[in-house]
C-alpha positions in Angstrom: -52.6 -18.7 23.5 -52.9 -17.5 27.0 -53.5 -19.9 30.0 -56.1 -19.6 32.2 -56.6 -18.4 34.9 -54.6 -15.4 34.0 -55.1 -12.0 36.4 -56.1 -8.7 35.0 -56.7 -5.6 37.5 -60.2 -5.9 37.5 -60.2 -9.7 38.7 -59.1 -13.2 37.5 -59.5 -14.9 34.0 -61.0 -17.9 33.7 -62.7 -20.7 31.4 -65.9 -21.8 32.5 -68.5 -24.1 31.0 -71.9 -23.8 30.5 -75.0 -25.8 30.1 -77.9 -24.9 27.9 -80.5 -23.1 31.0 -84.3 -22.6 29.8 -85.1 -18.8 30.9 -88.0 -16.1 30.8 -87.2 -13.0 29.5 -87.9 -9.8 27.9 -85.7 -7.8 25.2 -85.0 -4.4 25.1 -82.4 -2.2 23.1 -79.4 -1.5 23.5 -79.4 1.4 24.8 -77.7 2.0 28.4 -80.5 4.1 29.8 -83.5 1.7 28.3 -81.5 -1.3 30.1 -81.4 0.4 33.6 -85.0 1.3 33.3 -86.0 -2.0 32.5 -84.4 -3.7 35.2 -86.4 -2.9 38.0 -89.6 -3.6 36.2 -88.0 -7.3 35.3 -87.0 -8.4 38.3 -90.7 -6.7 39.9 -92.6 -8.7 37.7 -91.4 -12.2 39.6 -92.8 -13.4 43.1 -89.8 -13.3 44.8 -85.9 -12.7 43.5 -85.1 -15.9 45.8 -83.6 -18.5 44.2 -83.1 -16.4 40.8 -80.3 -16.6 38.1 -80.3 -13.0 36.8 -78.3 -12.5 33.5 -78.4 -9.5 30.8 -77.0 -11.1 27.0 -76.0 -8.8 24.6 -76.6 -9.8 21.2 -75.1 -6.9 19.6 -75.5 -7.9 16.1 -79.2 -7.3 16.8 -78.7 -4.2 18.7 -80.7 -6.3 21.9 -80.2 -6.4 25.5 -82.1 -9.7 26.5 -83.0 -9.2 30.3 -83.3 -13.0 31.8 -84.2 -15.1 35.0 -83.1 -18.7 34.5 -86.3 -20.7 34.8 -87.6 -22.2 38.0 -89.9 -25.0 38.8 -92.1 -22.6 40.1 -92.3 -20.5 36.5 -93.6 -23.9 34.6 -97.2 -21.7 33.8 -95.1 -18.6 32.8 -97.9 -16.5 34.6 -95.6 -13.3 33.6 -96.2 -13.7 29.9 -92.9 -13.3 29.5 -90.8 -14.6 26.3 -89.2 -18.3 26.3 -85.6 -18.2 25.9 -82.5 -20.4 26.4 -79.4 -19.3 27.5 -76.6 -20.9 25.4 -73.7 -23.1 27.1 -70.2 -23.5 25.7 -67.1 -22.1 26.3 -67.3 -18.6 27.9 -64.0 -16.8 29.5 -65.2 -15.4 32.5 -64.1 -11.9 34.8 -65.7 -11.6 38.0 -66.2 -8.0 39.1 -66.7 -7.6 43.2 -67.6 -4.1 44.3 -70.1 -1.8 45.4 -73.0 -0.3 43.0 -73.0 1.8 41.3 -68.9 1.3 40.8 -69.5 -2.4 40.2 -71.7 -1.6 37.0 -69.0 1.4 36.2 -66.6 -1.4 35.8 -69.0 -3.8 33.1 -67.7 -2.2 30.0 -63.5 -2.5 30.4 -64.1 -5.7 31.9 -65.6 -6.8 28.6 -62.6 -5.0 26.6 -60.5 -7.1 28.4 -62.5 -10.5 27.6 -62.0 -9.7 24.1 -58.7 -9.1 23.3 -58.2 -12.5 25.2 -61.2 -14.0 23.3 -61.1 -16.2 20.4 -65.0 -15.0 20.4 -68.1 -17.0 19.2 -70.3 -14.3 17.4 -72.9 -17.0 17.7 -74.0 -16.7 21.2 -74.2 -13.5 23.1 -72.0 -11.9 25.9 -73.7 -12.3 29.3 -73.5 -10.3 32.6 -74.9 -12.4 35.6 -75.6 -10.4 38.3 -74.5 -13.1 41.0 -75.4 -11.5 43.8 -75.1 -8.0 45.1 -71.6 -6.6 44.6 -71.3 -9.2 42.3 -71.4 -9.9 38.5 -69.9 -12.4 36.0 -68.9 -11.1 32.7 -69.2 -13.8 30.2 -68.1 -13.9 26.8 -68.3 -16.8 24.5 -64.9 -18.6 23.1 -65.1 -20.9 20.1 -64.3 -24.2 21.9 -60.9 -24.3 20.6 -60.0 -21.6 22.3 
């Protein structure tokens, strides 16, 4: 068992917990070039970005990209139509990638490869990238709790 936080040479390896956060969403395939067109229109759809969690979750058994915006007080109407979702909590082992776009996004893929081969993955709950900020994005992957 490795301990945490453990350094790999795209960041630091952590365990992080979750709660259970209520979001709006919209699914798509996945497919990389559907994902990046759907962005934009996502995150265009919303009044403002302010304040907004913005998280991708794979759910590859489903062949789904699930585009989300944890919910805000100001979404309780959902005027956007958009679907209700909830974004699990648990367990997730967590590499933060700081960069520059389109580098940063360049780097999504081995930073997941590296989550899993330290993972002791739940296949119950989806992978997530958060995009924290710009130049910065969580990748998440869920750990059964014994992990």
């Amino acid at each position: 068992m490795t301990d945490y936080p453990t350094n790999h040479d795209l960041g630091r390896i952590d365990v992080i917990e979750l709660d259970d956060t209520p979001a709006l969403s919209r699914d798509v395939a996945l497919d990389i070039a559907a994902i990046q067109a759907s962005w934009p229109d996502f995150e265009g759809s919303f009044d403002s970005l302010q304040g907004r969690r913005m998280m991708g979750l794979f759910y590859g058994q489903d062949d789904v990209y699930r585009l989300s915006s944890a919910r805000l007080d100001r979404d309780h109407d959902n005027p956007l139509g958009l679907d209700e979702t909830v974004i699990p909590g648990g367990s997730y082992l967590r590499l933060r990638l700081r960069g520059s776009a389109p580098s940063i996004y360049e780097d999504i893929a081995p930073a997941f490869d590296a989550l899993f081969k330290h993972a002791n993955h739940d296949p119950g709950r989806p992978h997530i990238e958060y995009y924290r900020r710009e130049g910065e994005v969580d990748c998440l992957v869920p750990i059964n709790s014994s992990s």
